[in-house]
C-alpha positions as CSV (number, residue, x, y, z in Angstrom):
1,X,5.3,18.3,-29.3
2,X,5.8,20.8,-26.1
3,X,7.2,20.4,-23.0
4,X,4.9,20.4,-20.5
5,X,4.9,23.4,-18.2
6,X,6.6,23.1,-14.8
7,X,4.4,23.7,-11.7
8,X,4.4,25.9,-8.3
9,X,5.4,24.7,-5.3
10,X,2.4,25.7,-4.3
11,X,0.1,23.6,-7.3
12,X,1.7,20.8,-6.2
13,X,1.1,21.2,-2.3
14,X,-2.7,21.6,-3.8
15,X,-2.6,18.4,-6.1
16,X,-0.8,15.9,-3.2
17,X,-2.7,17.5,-0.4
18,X,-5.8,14.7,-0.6
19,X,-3.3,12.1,0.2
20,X,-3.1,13.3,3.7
21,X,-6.6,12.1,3.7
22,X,-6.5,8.9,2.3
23,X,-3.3,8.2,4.1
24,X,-5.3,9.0,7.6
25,X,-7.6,6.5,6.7
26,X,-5.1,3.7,5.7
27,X,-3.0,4.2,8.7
28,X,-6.6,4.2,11.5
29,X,-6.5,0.9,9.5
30,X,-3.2,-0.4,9.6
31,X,-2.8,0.9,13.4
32,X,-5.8,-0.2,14.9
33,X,-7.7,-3.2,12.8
34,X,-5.4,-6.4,14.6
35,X,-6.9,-5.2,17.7
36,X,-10.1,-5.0,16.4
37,X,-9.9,-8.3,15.7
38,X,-8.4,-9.4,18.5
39,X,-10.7,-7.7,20.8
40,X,-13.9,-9.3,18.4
41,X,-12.5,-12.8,19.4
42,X,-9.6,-13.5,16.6
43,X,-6.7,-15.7,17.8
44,X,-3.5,-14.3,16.9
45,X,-2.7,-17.2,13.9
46,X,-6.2,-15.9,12.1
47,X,-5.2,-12.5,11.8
48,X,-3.5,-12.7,8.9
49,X,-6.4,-14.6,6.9
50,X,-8.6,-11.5,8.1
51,X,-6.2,-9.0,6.6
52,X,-6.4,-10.9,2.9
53,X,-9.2,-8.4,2.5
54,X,-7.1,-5.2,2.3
55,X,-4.5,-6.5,-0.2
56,X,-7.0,-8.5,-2.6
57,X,-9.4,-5.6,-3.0
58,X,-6.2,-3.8,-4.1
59,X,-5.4,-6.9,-6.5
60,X,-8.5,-6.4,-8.2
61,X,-9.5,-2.4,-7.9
62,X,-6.7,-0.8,-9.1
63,X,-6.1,-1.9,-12.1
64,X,-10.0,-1.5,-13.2
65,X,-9.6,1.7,-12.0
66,X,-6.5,2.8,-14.1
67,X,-8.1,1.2,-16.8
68,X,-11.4,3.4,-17.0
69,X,-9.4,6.2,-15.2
70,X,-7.7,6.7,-18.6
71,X,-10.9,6.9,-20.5
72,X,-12.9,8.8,-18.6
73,X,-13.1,12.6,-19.4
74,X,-16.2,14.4,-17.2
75,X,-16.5,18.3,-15.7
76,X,-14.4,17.2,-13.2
77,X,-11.3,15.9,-15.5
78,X,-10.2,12.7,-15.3
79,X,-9.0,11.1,-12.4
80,X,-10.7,13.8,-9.6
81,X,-14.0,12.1,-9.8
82,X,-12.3,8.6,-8.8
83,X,-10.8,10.9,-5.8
84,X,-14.0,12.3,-4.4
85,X,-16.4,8.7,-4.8
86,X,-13.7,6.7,-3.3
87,X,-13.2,9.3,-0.6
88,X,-17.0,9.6,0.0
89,X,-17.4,5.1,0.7
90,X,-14.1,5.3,2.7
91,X,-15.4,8.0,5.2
92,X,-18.5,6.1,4.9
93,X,-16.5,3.0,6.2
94,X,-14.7,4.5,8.9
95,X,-17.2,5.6,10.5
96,X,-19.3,2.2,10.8
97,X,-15.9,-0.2,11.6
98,X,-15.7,0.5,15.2
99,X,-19.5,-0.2,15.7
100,X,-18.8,-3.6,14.2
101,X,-21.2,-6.3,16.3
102,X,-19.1,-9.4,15.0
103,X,-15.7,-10.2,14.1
104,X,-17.1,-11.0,10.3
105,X,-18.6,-7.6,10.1
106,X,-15.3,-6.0,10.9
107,X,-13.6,-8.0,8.7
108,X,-16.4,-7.2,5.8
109,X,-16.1,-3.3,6.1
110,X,-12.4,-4.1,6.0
111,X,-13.2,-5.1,2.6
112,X,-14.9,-2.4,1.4
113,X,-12.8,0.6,3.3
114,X,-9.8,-0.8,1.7
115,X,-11.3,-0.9,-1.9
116,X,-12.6,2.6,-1.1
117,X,-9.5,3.6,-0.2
118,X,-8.0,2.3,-3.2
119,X,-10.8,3.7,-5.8
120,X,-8.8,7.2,-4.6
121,X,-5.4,6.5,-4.4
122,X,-4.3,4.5,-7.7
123,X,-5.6,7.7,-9.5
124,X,-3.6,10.0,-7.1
125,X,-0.2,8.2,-8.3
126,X,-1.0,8.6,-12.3
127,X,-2.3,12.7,-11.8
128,X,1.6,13.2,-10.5
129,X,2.3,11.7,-14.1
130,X,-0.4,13.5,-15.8
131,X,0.6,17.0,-14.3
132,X,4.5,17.0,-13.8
133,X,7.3,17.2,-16.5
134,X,9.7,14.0,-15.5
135,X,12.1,16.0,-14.2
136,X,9.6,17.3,-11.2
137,X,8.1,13.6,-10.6
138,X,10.3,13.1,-8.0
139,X,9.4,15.9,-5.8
140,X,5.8,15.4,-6.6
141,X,5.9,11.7,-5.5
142,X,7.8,13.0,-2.4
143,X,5.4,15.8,-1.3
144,X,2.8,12.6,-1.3
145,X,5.3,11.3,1.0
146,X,5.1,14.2,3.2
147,X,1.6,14.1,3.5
148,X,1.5,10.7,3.9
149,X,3.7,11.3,6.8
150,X,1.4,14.0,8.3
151,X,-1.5,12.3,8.5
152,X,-0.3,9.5,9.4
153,X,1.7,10.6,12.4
154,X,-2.2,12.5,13.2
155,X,-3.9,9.2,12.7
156,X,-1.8,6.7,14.3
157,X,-1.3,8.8,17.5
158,X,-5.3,9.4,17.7
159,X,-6.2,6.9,20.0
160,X,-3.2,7.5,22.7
161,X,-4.1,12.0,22.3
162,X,-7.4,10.7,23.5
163,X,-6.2,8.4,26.5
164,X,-4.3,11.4,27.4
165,X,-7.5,13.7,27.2
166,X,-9.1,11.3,29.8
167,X,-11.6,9.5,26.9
168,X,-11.7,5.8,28.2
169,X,-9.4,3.3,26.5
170,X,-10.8,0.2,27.6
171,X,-14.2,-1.2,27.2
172,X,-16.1,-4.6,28.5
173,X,-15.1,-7.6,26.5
174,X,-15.4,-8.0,22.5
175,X,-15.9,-4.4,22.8
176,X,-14.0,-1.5,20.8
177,X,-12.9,1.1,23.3
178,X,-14.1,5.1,22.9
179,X,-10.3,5.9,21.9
180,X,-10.6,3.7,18.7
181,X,-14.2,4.7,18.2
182,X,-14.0,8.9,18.4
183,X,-10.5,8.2,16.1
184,X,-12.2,6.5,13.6
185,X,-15.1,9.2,13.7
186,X,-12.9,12.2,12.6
187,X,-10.7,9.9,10.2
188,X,-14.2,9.6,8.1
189,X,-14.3,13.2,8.2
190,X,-10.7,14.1,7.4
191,X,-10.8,12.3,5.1
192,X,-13.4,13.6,2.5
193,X,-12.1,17.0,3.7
194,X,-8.5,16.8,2.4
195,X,-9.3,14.9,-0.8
196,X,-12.2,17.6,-1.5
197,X,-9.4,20.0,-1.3
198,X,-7.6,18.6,-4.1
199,X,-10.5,18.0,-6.3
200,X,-11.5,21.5,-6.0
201,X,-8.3,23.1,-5.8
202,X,-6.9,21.7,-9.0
203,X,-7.3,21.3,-12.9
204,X,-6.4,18.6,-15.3
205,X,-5.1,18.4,-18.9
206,X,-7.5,17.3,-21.1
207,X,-6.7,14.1,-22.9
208,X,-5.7,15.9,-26.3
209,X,-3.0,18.2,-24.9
210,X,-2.0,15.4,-22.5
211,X,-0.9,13.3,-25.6
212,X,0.7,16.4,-27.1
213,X,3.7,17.0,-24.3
214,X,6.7,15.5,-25.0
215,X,7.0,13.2,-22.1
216,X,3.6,11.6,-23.5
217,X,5.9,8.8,-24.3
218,X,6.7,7.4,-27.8
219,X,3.8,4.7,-28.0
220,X,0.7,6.1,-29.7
221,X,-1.7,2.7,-29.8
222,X,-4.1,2.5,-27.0
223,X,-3.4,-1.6,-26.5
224,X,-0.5,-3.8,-27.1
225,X,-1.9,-7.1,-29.0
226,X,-2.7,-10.0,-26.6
227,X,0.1,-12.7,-27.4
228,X,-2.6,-15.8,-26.9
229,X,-0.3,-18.3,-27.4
230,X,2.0,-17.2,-24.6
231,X,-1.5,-16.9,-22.2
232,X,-2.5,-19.8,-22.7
233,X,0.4,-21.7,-21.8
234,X,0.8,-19.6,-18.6
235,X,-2.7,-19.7,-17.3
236,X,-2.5,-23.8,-18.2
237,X,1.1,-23.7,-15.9
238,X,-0.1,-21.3,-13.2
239,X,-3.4,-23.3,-13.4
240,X,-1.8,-26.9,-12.6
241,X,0.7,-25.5,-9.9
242,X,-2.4,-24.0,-8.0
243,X,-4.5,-27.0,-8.1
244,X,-1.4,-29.2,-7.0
245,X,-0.8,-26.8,-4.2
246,X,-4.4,-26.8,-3.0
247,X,-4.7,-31.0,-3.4
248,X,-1.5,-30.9,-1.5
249,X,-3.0,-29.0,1.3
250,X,-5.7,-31.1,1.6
251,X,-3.4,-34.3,1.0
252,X,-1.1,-33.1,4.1
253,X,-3.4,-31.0,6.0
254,X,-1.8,-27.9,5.7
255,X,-1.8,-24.9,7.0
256,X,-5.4,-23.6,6.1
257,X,-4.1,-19.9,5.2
258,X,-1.9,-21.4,2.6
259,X,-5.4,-22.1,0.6
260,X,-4.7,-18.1,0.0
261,X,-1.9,-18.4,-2.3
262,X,-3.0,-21.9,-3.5
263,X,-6.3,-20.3,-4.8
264,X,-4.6,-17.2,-6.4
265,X,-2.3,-18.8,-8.5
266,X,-5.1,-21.5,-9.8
267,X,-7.4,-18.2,-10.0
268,X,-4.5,-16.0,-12.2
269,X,-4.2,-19.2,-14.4
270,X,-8.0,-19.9,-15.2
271,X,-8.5,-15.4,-16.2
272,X,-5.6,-16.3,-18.2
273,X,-7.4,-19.3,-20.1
274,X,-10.6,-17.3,-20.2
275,X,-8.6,-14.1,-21.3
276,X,-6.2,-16.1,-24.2
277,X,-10.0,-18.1,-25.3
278,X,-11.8,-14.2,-26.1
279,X,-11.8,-13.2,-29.6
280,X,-13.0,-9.9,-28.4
281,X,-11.2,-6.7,-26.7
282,X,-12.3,-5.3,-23.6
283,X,-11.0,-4.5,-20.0
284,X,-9.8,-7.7,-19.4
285,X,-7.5,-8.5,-22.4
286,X,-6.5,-5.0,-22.3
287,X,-5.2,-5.5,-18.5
288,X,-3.4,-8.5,-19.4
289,X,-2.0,-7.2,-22.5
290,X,-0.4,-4.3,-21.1
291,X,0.6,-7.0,-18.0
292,X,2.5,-9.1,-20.6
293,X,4.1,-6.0,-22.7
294,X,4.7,-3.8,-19.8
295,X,8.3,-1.9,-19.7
296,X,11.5,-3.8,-18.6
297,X,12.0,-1.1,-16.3
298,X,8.3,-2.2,-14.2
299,X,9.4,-5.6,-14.2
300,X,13.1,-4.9,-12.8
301,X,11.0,-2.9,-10.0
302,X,8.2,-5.5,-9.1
303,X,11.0,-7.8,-7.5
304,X,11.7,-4.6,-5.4
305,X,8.4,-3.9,-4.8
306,X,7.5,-7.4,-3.9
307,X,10.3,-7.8,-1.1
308,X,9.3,-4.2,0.6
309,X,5.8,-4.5,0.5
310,X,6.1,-8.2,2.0
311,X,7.7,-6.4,4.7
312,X,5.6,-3.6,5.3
313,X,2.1,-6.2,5.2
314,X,4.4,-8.3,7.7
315,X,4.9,-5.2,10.4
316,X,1.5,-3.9,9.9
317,X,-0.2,-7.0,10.7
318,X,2.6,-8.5,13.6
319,X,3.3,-5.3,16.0
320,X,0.1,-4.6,18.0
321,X,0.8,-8.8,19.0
322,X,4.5,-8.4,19.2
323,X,5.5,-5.6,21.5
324,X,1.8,-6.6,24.0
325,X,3.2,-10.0,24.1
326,X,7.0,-8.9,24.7
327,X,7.2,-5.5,25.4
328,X,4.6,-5.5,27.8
329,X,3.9,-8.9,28.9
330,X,0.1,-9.4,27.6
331,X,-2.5,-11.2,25.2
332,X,-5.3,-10.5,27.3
333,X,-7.2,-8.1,24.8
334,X,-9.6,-6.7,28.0
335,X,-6.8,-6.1,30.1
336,X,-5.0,-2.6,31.0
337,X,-1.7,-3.8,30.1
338,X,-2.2,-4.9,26.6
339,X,-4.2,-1.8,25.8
340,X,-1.6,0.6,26.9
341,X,0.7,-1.9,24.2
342,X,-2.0,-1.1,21.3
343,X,-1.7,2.7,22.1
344,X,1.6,2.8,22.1
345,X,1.9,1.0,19.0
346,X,0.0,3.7,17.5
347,X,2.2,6.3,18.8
348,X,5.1,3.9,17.1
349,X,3.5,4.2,13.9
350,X,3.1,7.9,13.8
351,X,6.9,8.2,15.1
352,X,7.3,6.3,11.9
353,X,4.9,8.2,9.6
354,X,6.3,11.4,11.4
355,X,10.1,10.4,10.5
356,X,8.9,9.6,6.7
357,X,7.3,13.1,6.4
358,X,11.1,14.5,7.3
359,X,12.3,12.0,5.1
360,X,10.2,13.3,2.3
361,X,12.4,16.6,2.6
362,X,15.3,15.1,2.8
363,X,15.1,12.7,-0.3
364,X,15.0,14.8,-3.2
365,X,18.0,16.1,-2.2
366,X,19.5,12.5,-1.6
367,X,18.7,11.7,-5.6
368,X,20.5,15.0,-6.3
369,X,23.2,13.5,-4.9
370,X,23.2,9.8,-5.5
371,X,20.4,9.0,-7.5
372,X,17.5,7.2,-7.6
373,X,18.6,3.4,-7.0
374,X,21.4,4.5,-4.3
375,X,18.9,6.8,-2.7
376,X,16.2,3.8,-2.6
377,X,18.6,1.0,-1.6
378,X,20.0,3.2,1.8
379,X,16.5,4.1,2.4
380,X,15.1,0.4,2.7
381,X,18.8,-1.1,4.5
382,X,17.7,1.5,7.2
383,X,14.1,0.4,7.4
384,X,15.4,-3.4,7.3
385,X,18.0,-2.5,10.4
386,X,14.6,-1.0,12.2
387,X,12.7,-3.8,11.9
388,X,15.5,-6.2,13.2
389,X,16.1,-4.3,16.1
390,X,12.7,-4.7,17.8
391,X,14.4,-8.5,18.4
392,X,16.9,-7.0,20.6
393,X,15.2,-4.2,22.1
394,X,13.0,-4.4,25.3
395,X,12.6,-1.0,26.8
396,X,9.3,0.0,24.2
397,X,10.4,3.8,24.5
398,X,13.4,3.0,22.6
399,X,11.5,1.5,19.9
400,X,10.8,4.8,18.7
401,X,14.6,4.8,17.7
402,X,13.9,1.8,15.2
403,X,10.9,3.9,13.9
404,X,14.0,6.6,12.3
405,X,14.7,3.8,9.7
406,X,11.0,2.7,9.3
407,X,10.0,6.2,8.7
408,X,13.2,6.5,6.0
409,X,12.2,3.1,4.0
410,X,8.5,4.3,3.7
411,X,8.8,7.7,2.5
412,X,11.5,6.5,0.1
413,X,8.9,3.3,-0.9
414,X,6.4,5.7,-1.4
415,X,8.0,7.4,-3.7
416,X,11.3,6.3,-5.8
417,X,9.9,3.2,-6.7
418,X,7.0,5.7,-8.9
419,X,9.4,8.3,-10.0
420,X,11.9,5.5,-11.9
421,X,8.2,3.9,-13.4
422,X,6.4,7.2,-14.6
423,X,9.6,8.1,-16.9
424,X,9.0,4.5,-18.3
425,X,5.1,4.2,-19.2
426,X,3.2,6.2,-22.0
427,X,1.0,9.2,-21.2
428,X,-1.9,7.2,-22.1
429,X,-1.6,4.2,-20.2
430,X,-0.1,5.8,-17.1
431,X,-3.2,4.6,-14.9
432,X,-3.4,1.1,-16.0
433,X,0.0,1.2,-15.8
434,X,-0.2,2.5,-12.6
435,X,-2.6,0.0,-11.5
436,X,-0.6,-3.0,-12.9
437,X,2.3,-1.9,-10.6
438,X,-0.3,-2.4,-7.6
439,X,0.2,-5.7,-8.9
440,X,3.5,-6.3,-7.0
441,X,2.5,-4.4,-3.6
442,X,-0.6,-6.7,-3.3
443,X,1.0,-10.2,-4.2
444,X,3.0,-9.8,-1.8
445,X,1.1,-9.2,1.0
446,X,-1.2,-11.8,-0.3
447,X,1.5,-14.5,0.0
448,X,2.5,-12.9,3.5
449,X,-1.2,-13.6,4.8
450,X,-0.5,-16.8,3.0
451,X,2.8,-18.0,5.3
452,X,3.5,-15.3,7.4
453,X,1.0,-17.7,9.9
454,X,2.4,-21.2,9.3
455,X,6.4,-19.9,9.3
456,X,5.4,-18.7,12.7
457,X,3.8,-21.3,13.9
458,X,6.3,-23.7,12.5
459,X,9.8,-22.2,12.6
460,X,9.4,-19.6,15.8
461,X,6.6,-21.2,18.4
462,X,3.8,-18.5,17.0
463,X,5.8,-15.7,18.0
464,X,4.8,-12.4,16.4
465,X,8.2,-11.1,17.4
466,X,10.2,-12.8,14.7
467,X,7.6,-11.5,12.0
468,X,9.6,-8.1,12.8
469,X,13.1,-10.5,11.3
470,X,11.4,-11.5,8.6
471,X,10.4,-8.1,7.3
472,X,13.8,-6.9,8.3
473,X,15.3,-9.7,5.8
474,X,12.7,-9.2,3.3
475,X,14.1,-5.4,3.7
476,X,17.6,-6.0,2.9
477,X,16.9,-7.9,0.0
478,X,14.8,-5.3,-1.7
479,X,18.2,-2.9,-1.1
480,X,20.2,-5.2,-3.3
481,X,17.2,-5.9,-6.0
482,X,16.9,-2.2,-6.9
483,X,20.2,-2.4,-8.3
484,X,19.2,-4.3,-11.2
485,X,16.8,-1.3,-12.1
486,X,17.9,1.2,-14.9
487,X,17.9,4.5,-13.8
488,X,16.0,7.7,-16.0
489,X,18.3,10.3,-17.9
490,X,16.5,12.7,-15.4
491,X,16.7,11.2,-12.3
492,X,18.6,13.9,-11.0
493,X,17.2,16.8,-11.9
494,X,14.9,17.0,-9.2
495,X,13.4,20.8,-7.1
């Protein structure tokens, strides 16, 4: 076996550069699709249910797409052809969401820009695997940060650049102001520009000499066996708790949005039934093979990744509501007040995404110094700190202070959490593998959509405010979680 070659600063500028793209079109979402909603006639305690769509399309495309992502070999190599289709429907979905005539349209080409979105990143994360020794990883995964960063800071500031360029930021009611609209517009085009880049300005290993480095892992079958024994008995568990959770919803009338979690555990336990019952191998079994033999090192992280990402889903979904409501005294989606509040919520997300592009600089040099778990576990505590400061702070300007630890926990989310995995998981599986770890940033925001709704409404009088606290706990708990996690022999030698 050979080492595999180490790259340019330059290739990898070229290989990450697409993510600036697909990142401008997940933060126009994440900025500005609550107050679509709202302004289409959702009440605040629906929003959640509308924003299942976005983490279940993740749930179920990534995975499918690592699967056939690592048996697909075409002119354009092996994961750039998921880059430029999933690019192509995403811009295709920007540009048709703020000309949405109903609230279920919205929500429907939610659905499908989020899937789109995901048919291009989930490769993205396994070509850093595919093209960088381990000891590079890092630093690849971080210049996705950086780019992440950039176009996000671009993206989420859009609409508030184009109040400030006189373009009208309010519109008759249930309709989506010009701002939102002529953002959207140049996202779709963005977009498919930056990931085009990357698909043209790059190459890929062919399979053959992929498997021939020495970082290809010491695994050689394509499959682990299917223990069918073991399925069955979890899909028959996960099966009977999800049907007792949804009788008991009925039985106690419930909070409807718990019928989200309710149905995905009876769901994971009847594919487990069906998968355990197949003679036959195919995607399926493969997925949950893999699921049931995948490293110890990916299951110590997916208790990380579950506590951040509950967090993130929780801020993403809560601030537009939160700081109109409290910061500037509004729920009237028409009115002037509440849409200066949406604005500068987007200018608080590209503070954010702006201090997470600095952050990217800043934290291969942090796992020089402590390491990978250390590095993560400050990065998140000063996230968690950000989030539970928006309960104390009232002056919105100064919420671009709590944006400094938002911006750190994201970069560092975005990118420690991959580098400890891809030193773990076998050159060959690295994009199902990849997709499986989606696993653990989608259940979480699942169950958040879940009971993010009914704790408010029960334990804080439906105030979005105290989603902030939530995520700030959920935050603090990921710090200590990512201590469990062993740490790779070449965690520190990073560029």
């Amino acid at each position: 076996m050979t080492q595999k070659p180490q790259l340019s600063f330059w290739q990898i500028w070229n290989m990450c550069f697409g993510f600036l793209g697909i990142q401008f079109g997940f933060a126009l979402q994440n900025a500005n699709v609550s107050r679509i909603f709202q302004t289409l006639g959702a009440e605040i305690d629906d929003i959640p249910m509308l924003w299942v769509a976005a983490p279940l399309t993740g749930l179920i495309v990534q995975p499918i797409v690592g699967y056939f992502s690592d048996r697909t070999w075409t002119r354009l190599g092996r994961r750039r052809p998921y880059f430029l289709y999933g690019a192509l429907l995403a811009s295709l979905a920007l540009l048709f969401m703020p000309n949405s005539p109903a609230l279920w349209v919205a929500a429907g080409l939610l659905w499908i820009l989020d899937a789109s979105i995901n048919v291009s990143m989930e490769p993205f994360r396994a070509f850093v695997g595919d093209q960088l020794p381990p000891q590079q990883r890092p630093a690849g995964y971080a210049m996705q940060s950086f780019f992440i960063g950039v176009g996000s800071v671009i993206a989420s500031m859009l609409p508030w650049l184009l109040t400030q360029a006189g373009v009208s930021n309010t519109a008759a009611a249930g309709g989506i102001p010009d701002t939102v609209k002529y953002a959207f517009y140049a996202g779709g085009a963005i977009l498919f520009l930056a990931v085009g880049w990357t698909v043209l300005r790059t190459r890929e290993y062919p399979p053959e000499v992929l498997t021939s480095f020495d970082d290809a892992g010491t695994v050689d079958e394509t499959h682990a066996d299917l223990d069918t024994a073991r399925a069955r008995r979890e899909g028959l568990l996960w099966l009977l708790v999800g049907s007792a959770g949804i009788a008991s919803i009925f039985w106690f009338a419930l909070d409807k949005q718990l019928f989200v979690l309710a149905g995905g555990l009876t769901a994971y336990g009847v594919i487990l039934l069906l998968v355990s019952l197949t003679r036959s191998r195919n995607m399926f079994s493969t997925i949950a093979a893999d699921l049931h033999a995948m490293p110890d090192t990916m299951r110590q992280l997916a208790v990380v990744q579950f506590f951040s990402w509950f967090a993130l889903f929780a801020m993403w979904i809560y601030t537009t509501s939160a700081v109109t409501q409290v910061h500037y005294g509004s729920t009237n989606t028409a009115s002037a007040a509440y849409n200066e509040g949406a604005n500068w919520v987007g200018v608080l997300f590209a503070a954010y995404n702006g201090f997470a592009a600095l952050a990217a600089v800043c934290i291969p040099l942090m796992v020089r110094a402590l390491g990978l778990r250390i590095s993560h576990m400050i990065n998140v505590w000063l996230g968690a700190a950000g989030l539970l400061s928006f309960l104390v702070i009232r002056d919105p300007q100064w919420l671009l202070l709590s944006m400094v630890g938002v911006g750190f926990a994201w970069a560092s989310i975005l990118s420690l959490p991959y580098a400890l995995l891809s030193d773990s998981v076998p050159a060959k599986k690295m994009g199902i593998y990849m997709g499986i770890f989606n696993f653990f940033i989608v259940i979480p925001q699942l169950i958040a959509a879940s009971i993010l709704g009914f704790l408010l409404k029960t334990f804080a009088g439906g105030q979005p405010i105290y989603a902030m606290v939530i995520g700030g706990a959920s935050l603090l708990i990921a710090g200590l979680c990512v201590l469990r996690v062993k740490e790779p022999l070449s965690a520190s030698q990073v560029i």
